[in-house]
C-alpha positions as CSV (number, residue, x, y, z in Angstrom):
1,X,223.9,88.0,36.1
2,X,223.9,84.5,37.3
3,X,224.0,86.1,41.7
4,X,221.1,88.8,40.5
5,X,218.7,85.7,39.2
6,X,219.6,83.8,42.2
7,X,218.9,86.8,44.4
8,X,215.8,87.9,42.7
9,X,214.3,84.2,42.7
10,X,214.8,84.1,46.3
11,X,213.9,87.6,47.4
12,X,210.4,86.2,45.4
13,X,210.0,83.6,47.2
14,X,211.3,85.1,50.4
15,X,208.4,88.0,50.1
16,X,205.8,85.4,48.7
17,X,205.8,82.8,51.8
18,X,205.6,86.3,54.0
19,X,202.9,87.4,52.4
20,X,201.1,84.3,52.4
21,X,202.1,83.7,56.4
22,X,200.3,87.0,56.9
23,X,197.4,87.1,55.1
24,X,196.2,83.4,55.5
25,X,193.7,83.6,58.0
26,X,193.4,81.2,60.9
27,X,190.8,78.7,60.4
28,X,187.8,78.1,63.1
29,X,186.0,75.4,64.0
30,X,183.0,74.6,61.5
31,X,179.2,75.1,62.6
32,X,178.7,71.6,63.9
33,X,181.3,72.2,67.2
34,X,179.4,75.2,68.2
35,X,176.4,75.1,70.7
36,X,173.0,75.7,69.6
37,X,171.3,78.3,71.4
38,X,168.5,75.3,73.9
39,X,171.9,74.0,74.6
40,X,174.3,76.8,74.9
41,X,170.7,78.0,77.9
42,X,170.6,74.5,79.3
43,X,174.5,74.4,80.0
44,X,174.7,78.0,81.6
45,X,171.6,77.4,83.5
46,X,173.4,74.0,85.2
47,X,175.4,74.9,88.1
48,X,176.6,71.0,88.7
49,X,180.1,70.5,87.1
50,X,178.9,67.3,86.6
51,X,176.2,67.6,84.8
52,X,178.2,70.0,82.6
53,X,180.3,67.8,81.8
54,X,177.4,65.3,80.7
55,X,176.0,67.9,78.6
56,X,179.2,68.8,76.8
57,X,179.7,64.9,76.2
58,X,176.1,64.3,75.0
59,X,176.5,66.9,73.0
60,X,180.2,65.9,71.5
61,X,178.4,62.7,71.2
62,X,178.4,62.9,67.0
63,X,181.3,64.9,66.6
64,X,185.2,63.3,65.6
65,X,186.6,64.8,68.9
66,X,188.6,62.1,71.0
67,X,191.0,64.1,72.7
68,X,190.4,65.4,76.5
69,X,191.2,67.8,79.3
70,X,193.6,66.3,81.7
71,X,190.5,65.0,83.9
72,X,189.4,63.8,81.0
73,X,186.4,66.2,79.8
74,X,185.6,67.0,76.7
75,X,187.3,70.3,75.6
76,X,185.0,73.2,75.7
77,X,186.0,76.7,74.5
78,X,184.2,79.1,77.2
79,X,184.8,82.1,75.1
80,X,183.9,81.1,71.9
81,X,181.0,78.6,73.2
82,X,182.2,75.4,70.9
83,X,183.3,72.3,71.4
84,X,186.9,72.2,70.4
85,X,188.6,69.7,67.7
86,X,191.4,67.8,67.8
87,X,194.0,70.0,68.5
88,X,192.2,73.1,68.5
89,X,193.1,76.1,71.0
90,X,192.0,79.3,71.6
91,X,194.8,82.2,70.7
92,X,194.0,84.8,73.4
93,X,195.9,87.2,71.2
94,X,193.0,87.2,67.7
95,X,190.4,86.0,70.5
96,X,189.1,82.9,68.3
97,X,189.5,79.1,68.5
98,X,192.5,78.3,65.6
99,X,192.2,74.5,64.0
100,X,195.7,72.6,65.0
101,X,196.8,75.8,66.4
102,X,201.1,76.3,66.8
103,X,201.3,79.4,68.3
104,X,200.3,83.0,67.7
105,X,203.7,84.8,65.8
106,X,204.6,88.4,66.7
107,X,206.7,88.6,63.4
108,X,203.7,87.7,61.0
109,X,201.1,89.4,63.7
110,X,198.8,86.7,62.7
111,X,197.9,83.0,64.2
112,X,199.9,80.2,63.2
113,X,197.8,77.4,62.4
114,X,196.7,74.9,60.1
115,X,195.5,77.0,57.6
116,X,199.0,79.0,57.5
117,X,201.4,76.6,59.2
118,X,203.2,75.4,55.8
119,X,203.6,79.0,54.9
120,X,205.2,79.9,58.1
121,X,207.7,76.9,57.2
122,X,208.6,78.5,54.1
123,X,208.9,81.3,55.0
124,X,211.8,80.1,57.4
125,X,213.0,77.9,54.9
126,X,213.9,81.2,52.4
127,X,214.8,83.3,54.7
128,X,217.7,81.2,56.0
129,X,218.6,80.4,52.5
130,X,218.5,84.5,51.9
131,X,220.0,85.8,55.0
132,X,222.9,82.8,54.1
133,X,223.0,83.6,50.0
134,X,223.6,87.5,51.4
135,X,226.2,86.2,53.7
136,X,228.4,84.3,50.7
137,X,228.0,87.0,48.4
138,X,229.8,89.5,50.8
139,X,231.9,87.4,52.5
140,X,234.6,88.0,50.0
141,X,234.5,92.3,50.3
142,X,234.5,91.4,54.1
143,X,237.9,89.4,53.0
144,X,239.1,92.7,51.0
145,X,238.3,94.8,53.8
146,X,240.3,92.8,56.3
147,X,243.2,92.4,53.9
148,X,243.0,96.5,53.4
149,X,242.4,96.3,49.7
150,X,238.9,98.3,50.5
151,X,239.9,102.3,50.9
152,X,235.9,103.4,50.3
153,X,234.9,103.9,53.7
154,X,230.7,104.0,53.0
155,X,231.6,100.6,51.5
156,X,233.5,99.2,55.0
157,X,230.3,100.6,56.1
158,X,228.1,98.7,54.1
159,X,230.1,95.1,53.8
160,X,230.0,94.9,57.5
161,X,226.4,95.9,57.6
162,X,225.2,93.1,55.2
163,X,227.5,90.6,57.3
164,X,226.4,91.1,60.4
165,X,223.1,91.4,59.9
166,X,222.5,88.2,57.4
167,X,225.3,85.8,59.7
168,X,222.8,87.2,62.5
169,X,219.2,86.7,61.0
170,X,220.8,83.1,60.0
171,X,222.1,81.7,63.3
172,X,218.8,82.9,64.4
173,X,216.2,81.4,61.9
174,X,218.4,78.7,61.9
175,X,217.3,77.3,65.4
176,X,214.0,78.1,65.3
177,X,213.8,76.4,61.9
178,X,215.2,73.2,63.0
179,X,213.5,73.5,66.0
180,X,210.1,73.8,63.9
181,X,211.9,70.9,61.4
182,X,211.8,68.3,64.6
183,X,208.1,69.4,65.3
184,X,207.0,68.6,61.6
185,X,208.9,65.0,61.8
186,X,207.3,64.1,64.9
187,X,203.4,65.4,63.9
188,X,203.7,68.0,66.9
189,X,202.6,71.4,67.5
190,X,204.1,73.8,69.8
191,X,201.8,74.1,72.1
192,X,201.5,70.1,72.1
193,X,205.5,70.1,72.4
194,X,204.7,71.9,75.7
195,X,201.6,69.9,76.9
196,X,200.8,66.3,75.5
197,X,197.4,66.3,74.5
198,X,195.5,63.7,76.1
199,X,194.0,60.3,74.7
200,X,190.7,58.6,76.0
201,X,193.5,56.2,77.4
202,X,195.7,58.8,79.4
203,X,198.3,61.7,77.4
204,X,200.6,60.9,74.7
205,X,202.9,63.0,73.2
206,X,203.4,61.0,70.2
207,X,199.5,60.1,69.8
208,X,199.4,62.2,66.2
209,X,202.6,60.7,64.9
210,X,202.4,58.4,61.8
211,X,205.9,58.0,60.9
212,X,208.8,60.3,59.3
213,X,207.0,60.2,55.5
214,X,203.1,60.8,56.6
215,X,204.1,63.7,59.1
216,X,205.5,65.6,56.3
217,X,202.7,65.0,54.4
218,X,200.1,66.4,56.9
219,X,201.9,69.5,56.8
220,X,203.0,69.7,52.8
221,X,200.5,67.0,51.2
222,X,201.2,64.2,48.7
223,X,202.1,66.1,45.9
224,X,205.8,67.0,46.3
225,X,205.9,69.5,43.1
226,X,204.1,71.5,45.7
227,X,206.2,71.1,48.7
228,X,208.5,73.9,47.8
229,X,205.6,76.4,46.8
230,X,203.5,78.2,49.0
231,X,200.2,77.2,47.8
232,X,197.8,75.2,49.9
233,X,198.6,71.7,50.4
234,X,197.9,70.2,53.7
235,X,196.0,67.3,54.2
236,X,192.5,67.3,55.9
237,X,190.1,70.4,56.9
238,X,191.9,71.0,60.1
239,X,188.8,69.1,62.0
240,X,190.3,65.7,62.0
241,X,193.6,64.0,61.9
242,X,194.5,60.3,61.8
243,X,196.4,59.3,64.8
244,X,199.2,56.2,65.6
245,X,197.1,54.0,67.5
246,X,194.0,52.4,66.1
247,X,192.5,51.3,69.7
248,X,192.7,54.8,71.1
249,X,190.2,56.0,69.0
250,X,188.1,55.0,65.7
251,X,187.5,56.2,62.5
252,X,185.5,59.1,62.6
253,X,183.3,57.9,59.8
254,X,183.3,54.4,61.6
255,X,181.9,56.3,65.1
256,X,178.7,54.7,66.4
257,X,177.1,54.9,70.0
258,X,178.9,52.1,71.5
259,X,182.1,53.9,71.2
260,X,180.8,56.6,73.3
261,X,178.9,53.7,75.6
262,X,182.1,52.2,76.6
263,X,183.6,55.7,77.5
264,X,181.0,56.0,80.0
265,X,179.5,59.3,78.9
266,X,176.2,58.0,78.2
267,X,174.7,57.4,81.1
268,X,171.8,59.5,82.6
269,X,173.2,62.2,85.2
270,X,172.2,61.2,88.6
């Protein structure tokens, strides 16, 4: 009885952070990012990269966006004709800009972001501690079969079955999961593991890190009761996040035009 609670409470939980990995949508940028239709004509019309890249920043002008291109652009989503957030990418698989976007999963078919990306951990989380509670549980036939006290052959059959494919589905998970562990302890995406976003003051890979603690509460939230559960938690709207060093960029809420006068982006195009 005791083995068929524990199974059934993680078979739950196993199915619910699935579930929830799939049917969470990805979150896009809000109204604000994306070009109004005088500017959207007035960038298309421009044919000067330049001056492009004047508009985009007179237009980025109000908004909490302080990361760059690597020449140091603003980030501008072509496809979706938007200024992009902080940490913001387009998934070319759901063809939509995806707030603090991880990577686009084939075994969820959906975007990983940060509307989902605490789900997707979960997820992980119970299926390593399913695929290794299966493992246990049969280890002991898979004893009884190698001694010979197993004469059943559909049950040889099944023992080595459920062995091999849990001790698989674990060594498995269990990489990607650590992998995925480091990421969250270090305020990293995947896509930002792979290419440093970039600072008004040059790239930095650890520009979003805040320390072990506030990491894992951008991802989970302050409330640990809710850590284990996969209901909504993260900090934020996706839009923002606070970063490590105060002098690479201010407080969104403290912006004002001299921020944007010492970048440089608010002279007149020549």
């Amino acid at each position: 009885v005791a083995y068929l609670i524990i199974f059934h409470i993680l078979f739950v939980l196993f199915v619910w952070t699935y579930w929830k990995s799939i049917f969470t949508l990805p979150v896009q940028p809000g109204k604000k990012y994306h070009m109004s239709y005088a500017d959207k004509e007035r960038y298309e019309n421009e044919e000067r990269p330049e001056v492009q890249r004047q508009i985009l920043a007179e237009i980025a002008r109000k908004l909490p966006v302080y990361t760059r291109t690597g020449n140091g652009g603003i980030r501008f989503c072509d496809r979706c004709q938007l200024i992009k957030p902080d940490r913001c990418h387009h998934c070319s698989v759901c063809a939509i800009c995806v707030l603090k976007m991880d990577h686009h999963c084939p075994w969820v078919n959906n975007c990983i972001g940060f509307s989902n990306y605490k789900f997707f951990l979960l997820f992980l989380a119970y299926s390593l501690l399913y695929c290794l509670y299966i493992a246990a549980t049969v280890f002991k036939y898979f004893i009884k079969y190698w001694t010979g006290e197993l004469t059943n052959g559909r049950s040889k059959f099944h023992v080595l079955f459920l062995l091999f494919v849990a001790v698989m589905f674990f060594v498995s998970l269990m990489f990607l999961f650590g992998y995925h562990c480091w990421l969250v302890s270090r305020n990293r995406s995947t896509l930002e593991a792979f290419s440093a976003p970039v600072f008004q003051n040059g790239p930095d890979k650890n520009g979003f890190n805040l320390g072990f603690v506030k990491n894992l509460q951008q991802v989970f939230g302050e409330e640990k009761k809710l850590w284990l559960l996969p209901i909504a938690s993260s900090q934020g709207d996706g839009h923002f996040f606070p970063m490590r060093a105060l002098c690479e960029a201010q407080n969104p809420l403290l912006a004002n035009e001299e921020q944007w006068e010492d970048d440089g982006i608010d002279e007149e195009p020549h």
